[in-house]
N, C-alpha and C positions, 0 to 999 in steps of 0.2 A: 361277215362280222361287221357289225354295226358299230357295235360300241365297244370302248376301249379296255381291256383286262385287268381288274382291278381285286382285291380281296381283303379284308379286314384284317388290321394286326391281331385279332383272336384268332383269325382263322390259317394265319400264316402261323402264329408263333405255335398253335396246334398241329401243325405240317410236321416243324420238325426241321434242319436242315436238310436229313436223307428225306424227306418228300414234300420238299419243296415244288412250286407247281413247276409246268416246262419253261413257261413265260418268263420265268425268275434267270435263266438258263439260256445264253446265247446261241452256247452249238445245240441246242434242240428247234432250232428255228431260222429261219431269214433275222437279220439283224439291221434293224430300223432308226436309219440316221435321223433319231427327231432333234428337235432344239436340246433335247433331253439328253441326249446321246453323243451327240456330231464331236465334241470337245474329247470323249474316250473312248470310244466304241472300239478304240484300235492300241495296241501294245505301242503303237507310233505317234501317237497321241498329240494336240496341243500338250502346253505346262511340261511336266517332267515325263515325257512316253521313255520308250528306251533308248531313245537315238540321244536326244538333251541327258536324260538320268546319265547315261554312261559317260558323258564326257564332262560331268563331275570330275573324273580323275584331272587333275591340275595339265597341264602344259600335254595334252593330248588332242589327238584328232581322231577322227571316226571314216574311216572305207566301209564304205555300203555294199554289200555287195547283193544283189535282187537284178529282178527281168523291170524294164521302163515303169511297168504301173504302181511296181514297189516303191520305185522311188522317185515319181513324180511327186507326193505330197511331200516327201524330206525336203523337197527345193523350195517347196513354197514355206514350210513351219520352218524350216532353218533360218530363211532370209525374214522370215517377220522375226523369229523370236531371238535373234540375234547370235545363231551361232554358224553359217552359210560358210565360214572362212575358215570352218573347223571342220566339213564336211566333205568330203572327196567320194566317187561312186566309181561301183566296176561293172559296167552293163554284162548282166547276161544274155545269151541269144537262146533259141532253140535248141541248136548246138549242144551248147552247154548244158541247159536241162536233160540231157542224152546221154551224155557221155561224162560230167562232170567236170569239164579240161577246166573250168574258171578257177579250178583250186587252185593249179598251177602255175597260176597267172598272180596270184596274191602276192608272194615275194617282191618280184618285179614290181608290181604297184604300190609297194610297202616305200623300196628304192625310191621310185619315182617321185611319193607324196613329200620323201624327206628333203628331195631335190627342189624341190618347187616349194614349198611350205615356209614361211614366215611370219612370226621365227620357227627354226627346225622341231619339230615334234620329239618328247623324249619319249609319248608311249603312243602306239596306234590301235585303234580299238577297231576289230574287226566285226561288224554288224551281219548276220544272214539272215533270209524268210525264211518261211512256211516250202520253199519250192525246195529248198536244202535240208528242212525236218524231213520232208518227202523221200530224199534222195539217201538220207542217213549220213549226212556229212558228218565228220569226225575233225571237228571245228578246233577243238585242242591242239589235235597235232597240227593241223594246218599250220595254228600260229607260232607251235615250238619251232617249226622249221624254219618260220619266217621268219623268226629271233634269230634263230642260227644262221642264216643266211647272211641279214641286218644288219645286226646287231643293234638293233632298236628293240624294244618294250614291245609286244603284239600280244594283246589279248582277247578273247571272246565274246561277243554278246550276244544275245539271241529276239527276233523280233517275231517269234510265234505266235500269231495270235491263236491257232489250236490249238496251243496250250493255255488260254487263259481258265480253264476252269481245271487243269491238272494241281496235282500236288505240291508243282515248281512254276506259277503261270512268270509270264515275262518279267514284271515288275518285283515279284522275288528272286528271280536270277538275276538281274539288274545289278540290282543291290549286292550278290557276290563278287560279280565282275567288278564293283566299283573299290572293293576294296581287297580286289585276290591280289595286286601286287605287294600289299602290306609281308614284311619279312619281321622274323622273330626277332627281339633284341631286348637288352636289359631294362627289368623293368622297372617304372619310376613311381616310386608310393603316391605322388601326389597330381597323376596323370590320367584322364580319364578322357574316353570318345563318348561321342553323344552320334548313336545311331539312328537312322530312320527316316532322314530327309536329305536332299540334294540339294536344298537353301538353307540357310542357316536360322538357326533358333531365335527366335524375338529376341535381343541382348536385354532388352525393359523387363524382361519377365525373372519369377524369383529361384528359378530354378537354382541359375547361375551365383546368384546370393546364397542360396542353402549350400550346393557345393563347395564355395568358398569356408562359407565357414564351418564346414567337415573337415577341414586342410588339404583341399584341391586346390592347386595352385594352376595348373596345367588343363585346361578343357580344349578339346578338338573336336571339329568336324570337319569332314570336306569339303562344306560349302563355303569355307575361310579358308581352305589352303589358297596360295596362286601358287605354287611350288613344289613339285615332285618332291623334294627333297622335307619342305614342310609335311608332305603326304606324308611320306616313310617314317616319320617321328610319332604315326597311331600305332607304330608296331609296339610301341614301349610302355602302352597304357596299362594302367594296373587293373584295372576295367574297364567293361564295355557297360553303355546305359540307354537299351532300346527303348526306344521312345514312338515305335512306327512297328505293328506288328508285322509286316512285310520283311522284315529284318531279321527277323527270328532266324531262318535262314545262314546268315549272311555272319551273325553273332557266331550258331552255334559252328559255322565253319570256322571264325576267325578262334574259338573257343579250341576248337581241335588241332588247327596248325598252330596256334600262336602261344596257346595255353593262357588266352585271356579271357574268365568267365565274364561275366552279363550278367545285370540284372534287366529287368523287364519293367517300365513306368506306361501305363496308359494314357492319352491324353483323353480327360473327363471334362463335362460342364456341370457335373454333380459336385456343388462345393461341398459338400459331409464326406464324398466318397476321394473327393481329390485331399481331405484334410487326413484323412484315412492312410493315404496310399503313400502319402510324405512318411506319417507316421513310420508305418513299414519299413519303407524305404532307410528312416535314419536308427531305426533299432539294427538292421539287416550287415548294415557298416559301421555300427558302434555310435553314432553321433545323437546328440540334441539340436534340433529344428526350433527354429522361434518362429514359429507358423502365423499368429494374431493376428499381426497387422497386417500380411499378405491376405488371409481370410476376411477380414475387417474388411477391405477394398476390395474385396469380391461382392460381399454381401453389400455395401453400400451401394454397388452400382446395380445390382439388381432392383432394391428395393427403389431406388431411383427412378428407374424405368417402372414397373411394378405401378408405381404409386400412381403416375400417370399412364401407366397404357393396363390396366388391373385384366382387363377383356378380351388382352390380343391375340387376336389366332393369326399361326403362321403354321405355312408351308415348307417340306424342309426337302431340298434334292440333296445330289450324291455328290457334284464336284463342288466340292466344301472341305475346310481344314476342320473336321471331325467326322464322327462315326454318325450319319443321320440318325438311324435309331437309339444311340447313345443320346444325340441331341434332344433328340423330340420326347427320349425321356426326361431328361431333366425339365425341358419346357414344363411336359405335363406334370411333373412335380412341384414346379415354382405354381400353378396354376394357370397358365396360359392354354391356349387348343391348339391342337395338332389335329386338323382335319385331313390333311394331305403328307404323303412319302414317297416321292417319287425313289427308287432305291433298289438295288437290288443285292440280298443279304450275302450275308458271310458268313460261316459257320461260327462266327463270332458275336454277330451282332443279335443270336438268339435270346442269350441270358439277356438281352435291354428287352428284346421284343417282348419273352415272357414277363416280364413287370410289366411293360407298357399296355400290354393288351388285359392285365386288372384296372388300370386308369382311363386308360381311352382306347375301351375295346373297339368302335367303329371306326378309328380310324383306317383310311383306306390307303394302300400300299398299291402303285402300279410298279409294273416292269418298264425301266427308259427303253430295253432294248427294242421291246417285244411290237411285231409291226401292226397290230391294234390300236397303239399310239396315235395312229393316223388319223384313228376319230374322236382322239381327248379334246374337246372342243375348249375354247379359254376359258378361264372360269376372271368374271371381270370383278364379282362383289363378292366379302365376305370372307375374304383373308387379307389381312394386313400386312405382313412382310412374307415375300417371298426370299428365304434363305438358299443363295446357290446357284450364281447364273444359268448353269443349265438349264433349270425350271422358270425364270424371269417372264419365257414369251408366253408360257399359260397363263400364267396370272398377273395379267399385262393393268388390273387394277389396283396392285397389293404395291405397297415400297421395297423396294428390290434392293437387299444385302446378298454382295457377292460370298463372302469372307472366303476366299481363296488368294488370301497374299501369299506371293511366297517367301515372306518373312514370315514364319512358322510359330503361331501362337501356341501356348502350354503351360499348363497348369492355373493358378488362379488370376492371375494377367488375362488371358485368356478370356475368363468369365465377363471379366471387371470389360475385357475389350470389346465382345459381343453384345453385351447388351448396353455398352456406349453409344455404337456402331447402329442397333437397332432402333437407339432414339433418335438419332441424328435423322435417318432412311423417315423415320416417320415424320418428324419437322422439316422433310424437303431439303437437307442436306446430299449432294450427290457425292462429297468426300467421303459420309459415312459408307456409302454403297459399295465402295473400292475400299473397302478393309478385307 
């Protein structure tokens, strides 16, 4: 193989999800840590993998439990990304992949972390691989017992990466774990969770203004708790408001034990389709939205940009705070070119493909994973912003927008921020790059 795997949003969005090519598709292949890749390829991931996502839960730490090469990269992403003092590991041996004995070993370790830990952990989040999916570990009870031993908080999490393409991959059980200690209790009219992320919502953005003036007085997320006790006060929400389809999951569990429904809000760069989706939204819960001026200062920053960059083609990868093919449609909508997608889809991201590929049916779609990658040579002229560090080192000629903060842009804030962000990147601002 010479050259690198690539296929036309016509020809993808014609696949289908069920016949998507293999390359789109991890476990059918070797998995190719390119520049494209290196940042997720793993449920352990930089940004939010499952070891950081799970200890979301406030005043928590995390026992790792894995053979050395599991958890050689936690030592190193913890101590950069600042949570190393939250991390505690239970080596396994040979041994133990044999026979199992390291389960029995968790309590004691449970003991030990709350002995040594400062300050004392109120929940311990127990982490297993791929070597313990193997083995059929029965990770639940593990930790009931370790509660009963304890009496500390122990719960589950799972760092599968063969499960990333199942029904439940890691990053939607994540998402359960981060919120299964929530308990039922009375609920408060004017109380709501905002689900979907493990950093907290852009506070600038208007979400949190429309809410308010629906008579929400109370908005939660666990990226604002610091306190167990703050946590337990989501059990009281009179809804929940998925914001992150990974949560689906995690809602419709909290919906079952807790009896608190969900609604579902996408985040969009289609300002018609995000003015739409408000609409919905405040018919759904009885209220009036005063949308304008939010919309107003969407549209103005586009046509801002626009006016001055009318011609721009940009690149759009995957570690990004949006749905690329979501992205790269609205681009092609505003009139800009989407020649490049580095991506690989979702069963979700079809309905954008099918529009997309009426608008710019040649754009080419590769697989980050797929190890063809090796020969995507850079491309140095002829796109102008590359969206999404992953993609940056290909198109090492284009202005490079990360937009992966994790202060979590959404809704029309959002629009108004990206393409602030895109002019900055093009005028040689490197603050815009780190939005």
């Amino acid at each position: 193989m010479n050259e690198p795997f690539s296929i036309t949003v016509r020809e993808l969005a014609a696949s289908g999800a069920d016949g998507m090519p293999r390359q789109f598709i991890p476990s059918c292949g070797l998995v190719y840590s390119s520049p494209a890749t290196l940042s997720y390829n793993s449920p352990g991931a930089l940004g939010f993998g499952v070891k950081r996502a799970a200890l979301a839960i406030p005043e928590s730490v995390m026992l790792l439990v894995a053979p050395d090469c599991c958890g050689r990269n936690s030592t190193i992403l913890s101590s950069s990304e600042g949570y190393s003092r939250r991390m505690f590991y239970l080596r396994m041996d040979e041994a133990d992949l044999v026979t199992g004995r390291h389960l029995t070993m968790i309590p004691e370790a449970v003991r030990e972390i709350c002995a040594v830990a400062s300050p004392r952990p109120k929940v311990v989040v127990i982490c297993i691989t791929c070597v313990d999916a193997l083995l059929g570990t029965d990770l639940e009870r593990v930790c009931r017992k370790a509660t009963d031993e304890t009496g500390v908080r122990v719960v589950p999490s799972y760092m599968y990466a063969l499960t990333r393409e199942c029904r439940k991959p890691p990053m939607t059980a994540v998402r359960q774990t981060v919120y299964s200690l929530l308990e039922k209790k009375p609920k408060q009219a004017d109380m709501v969770n905002l689900l979907g992320f493990f950093s907290q919502l852009d506070p600038a953005g208007e979400l949190f203004n429309l809410l308010e003036s629906a008579g929400v007085k109370k908005i939660n997320q666990v990226g604002t708790c610091s306190t167990i006790d703050e946590y337990m006060e989501m059990g009281a929400a009179n809804f929940n408001l998925v914001l992150y389809p990974e949560s689906r999951f995690a809602a419709d569990d909290l919906m079952k034990r807790l009896d608190i429904p969900y609604i579902e809000l996408t985040r969009l760069y289609d300002i018609k389709k995000i003015r739409k989706q408000y609409d919905l939204f405040a018919s759904a819960i009885g209220a009036r939205f005063e949308l304008d001026e939010f919309q107003r200062q969407a549209e103005a920053a586009l046509e801002s940009f626009r006016t001055a960059h009318r011609s721009c083609s940009v690149a759009v990868g995957q570690m990004i705070n949006a749905s690329p093919f979501e992205l790269a449609l609205s681009l092609a909508q505003y009139g800009f070119t989407v020649p490049y997608i580095l991506a690989s889809p979702g069963a979700d991201d079809f309905a954008y493909m099918n529009r997309l590929a009426g608008l710019s049916p040649e754009t080419l779609v590769y697989p980050p994973t797929d190890s063809s990658m090796m020969n995507l040579l850079p491309v140095t002229d002829g796109i102008d912003i590359a969206v999404g560090k992953d993609i940056q080192p290909y198109f090492p000629g284009a202005a490079p927008l990360s937009w992966n903060s994790e202060m979590q842009p959404f809704g029309f804030r959002a629009v108004a921020d990206f393409f602030t962000g895109c002019g900055r990147v093009l005028a040689g601002s490197t603050s815009g790059g780190m939005k």
